[in-house]
N, C-alpha and C positions, 0 to 999 in steps of 0.2 A: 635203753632205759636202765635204769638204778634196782641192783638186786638185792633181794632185801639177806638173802643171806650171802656172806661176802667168799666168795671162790674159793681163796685159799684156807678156810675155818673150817675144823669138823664141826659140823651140825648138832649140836648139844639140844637143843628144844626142849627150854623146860615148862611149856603152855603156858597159861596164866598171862595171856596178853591183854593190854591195855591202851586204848588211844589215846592220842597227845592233844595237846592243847595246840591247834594250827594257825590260833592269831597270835602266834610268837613268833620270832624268826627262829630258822634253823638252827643248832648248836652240836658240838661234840664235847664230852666234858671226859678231861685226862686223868684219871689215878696213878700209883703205884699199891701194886698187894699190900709192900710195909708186912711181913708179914711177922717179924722180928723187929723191936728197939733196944734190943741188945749188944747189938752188933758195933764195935768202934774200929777206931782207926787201927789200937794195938792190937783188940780180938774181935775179927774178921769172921763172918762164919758162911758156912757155905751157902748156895743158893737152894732155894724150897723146890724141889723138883716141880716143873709141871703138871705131871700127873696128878699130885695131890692136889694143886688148887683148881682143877676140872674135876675131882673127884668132892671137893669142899665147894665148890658153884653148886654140883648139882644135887648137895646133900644136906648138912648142916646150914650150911651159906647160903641155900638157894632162895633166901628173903633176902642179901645182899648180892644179887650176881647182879653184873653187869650185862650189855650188849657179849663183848670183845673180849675176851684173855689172852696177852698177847706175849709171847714170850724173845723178848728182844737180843736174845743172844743165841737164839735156834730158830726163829721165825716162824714158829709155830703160832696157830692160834685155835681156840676154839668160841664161837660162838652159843650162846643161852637163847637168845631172845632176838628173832625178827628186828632190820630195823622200822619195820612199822608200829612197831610198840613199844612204850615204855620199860627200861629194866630198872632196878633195884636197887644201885650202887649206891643212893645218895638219900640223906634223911628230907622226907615229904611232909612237914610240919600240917594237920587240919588246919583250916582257912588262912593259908598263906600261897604264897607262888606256888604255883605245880613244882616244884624243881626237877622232877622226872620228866615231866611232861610239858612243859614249856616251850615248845616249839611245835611246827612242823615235823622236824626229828630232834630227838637230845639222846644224839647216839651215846652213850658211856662205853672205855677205855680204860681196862684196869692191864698197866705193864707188870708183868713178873719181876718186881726189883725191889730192896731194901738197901739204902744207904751200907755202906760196905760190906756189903755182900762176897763172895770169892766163888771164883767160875775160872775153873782149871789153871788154879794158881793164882789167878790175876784175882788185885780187889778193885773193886769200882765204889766210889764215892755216889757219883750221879749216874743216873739214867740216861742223860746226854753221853756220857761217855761210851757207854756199852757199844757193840757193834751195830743196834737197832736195826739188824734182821728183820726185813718184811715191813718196816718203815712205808717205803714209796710205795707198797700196793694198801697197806693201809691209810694210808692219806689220801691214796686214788678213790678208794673205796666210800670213804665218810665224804670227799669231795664232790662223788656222784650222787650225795644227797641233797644238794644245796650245800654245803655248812662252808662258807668261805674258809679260804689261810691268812687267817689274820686270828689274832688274839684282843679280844674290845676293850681288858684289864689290867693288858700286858703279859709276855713270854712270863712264863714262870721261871725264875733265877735261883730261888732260895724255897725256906717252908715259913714262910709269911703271910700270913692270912691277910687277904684284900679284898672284901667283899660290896658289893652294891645291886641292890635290887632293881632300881633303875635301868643300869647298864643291862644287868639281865635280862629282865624284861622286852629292854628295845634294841640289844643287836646282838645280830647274828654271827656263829665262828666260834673258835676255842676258848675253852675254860677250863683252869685248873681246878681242882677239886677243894681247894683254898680260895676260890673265888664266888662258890653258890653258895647263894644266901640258905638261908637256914641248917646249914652245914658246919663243923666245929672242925674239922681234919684240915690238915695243913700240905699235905702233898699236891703235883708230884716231886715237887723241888726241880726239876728239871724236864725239861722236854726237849727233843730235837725238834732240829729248822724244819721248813714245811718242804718235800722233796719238790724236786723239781718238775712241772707237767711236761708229757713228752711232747714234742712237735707234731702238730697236725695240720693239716691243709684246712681251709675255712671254707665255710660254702657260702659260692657267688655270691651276690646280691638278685634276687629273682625279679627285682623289678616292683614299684611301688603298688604299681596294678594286683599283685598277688597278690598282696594283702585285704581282701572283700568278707565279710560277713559269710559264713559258711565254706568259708574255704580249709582243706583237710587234707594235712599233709602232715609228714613226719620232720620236715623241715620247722615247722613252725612248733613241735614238739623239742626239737635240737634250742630252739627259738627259745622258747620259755624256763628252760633249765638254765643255758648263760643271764638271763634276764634274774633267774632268781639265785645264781651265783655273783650277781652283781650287786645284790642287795637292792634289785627294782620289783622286787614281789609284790606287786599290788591285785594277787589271783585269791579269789576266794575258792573255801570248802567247796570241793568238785570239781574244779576247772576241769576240762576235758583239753589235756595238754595239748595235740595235736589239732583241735579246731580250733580256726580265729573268730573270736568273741570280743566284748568291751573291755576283758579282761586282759587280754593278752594287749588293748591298744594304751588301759591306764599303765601296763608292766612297763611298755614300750615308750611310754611320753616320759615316765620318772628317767627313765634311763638318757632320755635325750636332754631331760633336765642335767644329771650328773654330769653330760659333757658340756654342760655351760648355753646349751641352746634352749628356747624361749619362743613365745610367739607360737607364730604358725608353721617353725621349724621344730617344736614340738608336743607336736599334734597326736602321738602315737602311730603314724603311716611312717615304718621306716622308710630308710633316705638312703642312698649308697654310702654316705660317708657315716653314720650310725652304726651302718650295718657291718661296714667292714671293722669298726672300733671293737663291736661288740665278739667280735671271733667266733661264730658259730659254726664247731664243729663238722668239717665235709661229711656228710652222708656216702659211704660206700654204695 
């Protein structure tokens, strides 16, 4: 199961939680601090320690903190806010989109970085560049919430505002901070690739039979996390992950839809060749 505070984070907690809007699809949305626009190619200035912006989350700032503060060239990070609640990072305009709260999760991600920044000697331009420290467990970590590695508005390249309600609204995966609507900031200008997931063994296929009306297992929990990494979330508020429901058979027909099957090949009773498409993690 998906923890809602991430292993490697000190535990910051700064209460004040808030539910999300769960008929959205899942998102992670990317910042940089930016905590300087002074900073140019000729004068270069050094980077803001971390301490201070865990010190400025959980003081002055603490009506903008995010999820994550992530420091990409120490791999440190400290955590504010559960990811079962809404954080801070982003303006929430009255009767518009949640922007916080728009999904399932909308984890926020603020990286420790300013366009030429200098970090022992060296200057960095982009945040791609840096060494992005602690990168693959942070991807593993927002991954474990649903939020696909795909970007719906495109990798962020530049500080180019692209913004669409729509997309918003209907799919799930990364967003720049230049990308949510009712937002005016233009970062992060850059982001790294999505790391690589490690190798795991799949579990069998159990047999069409397993799948019956009250049937409760943690396989069928393994089940419904690649279905809604898949972008086949057709589970409503409550599902009870681990038992098979109608729920878990409409997740399971979209998905047999994505692979081009039809008919009575998709019914929602997985199939071995479905099953083994979909990768579900071996159960130890």
């Amino acid at each position: 199961m998906a923890e809602i505070w991430m292993p490697q984070a000190i535990n910051m907690d700064l209460g004040d939680h808030a539910p999300y809007d769960p008929g959205f699809p899942p998102k992670a949305i990317a910042h940089i601090t930016a905590d300087t626009d002074k900073a140019t190619p000729e004068h270069p200035l050094d980077l803001v320690p971390f301490t201070n912006l865990q010190s400025f989350f959980t003081h002055d700032g603490r009506e903008k903190a995010p999820h994550i503060l992530w420091d990409p060239f120490a791999g440190a990070f400290a955590q504010f806010f559960p990811a079962t609640s809404r954080s801070k990072a982003v303006h929430d305009l009255a009767g518009g989109t949640r922007t916080d709260r728009a999904g399932k999760v909308v984890i926020q991600i603020e990286a420790l970085f300013f366009p030429f920044c200098r970090v022992n000697g060296k200057v960095f331009w982009q945040l791609a560049d840096t060494p992005c420290k602690g990168w693959p467990e942070l991807n593993a970590w927002v991954r474990s919430w649903g939020v696909p590695d795909t970007w719906p508005m495109g990798h962020p390249v530049d500080f180019t505002p692209n913004r669409s309600e729509t997309v918003w609204e209907t799919k799930g995966g990364w967003y720049a901070h230049a990308q949510v609507p009712e937002n005016i900031h233009v970062d992060p200008g850059s982001w790294p690739a999505f790391a690589e997931q490690p190798l795991t063994t799949t579990e069998p296929f159990p047999g069409a039979s397993f799948f019956h009306t009250g049937q409760r297992s943690p396989v069928i929990a393994a089940m419904h996390d690649r279905l809604v990494a898949e972008g086949c979330d057709r589970y409503r508020p409550g599902d009870v992950t681990d038992l098979w429901e109608t729920d878990d058979m409409d997740s399971y027909a979209a998905w047999q839809r994505k692979l081009g099957l039809s008919g009575p090949d998709a019914d929602g009773i997985p199939g071995k060749s479905s099953w083994d498409r979909l990768r579900v993690p071996h159960l130890v």
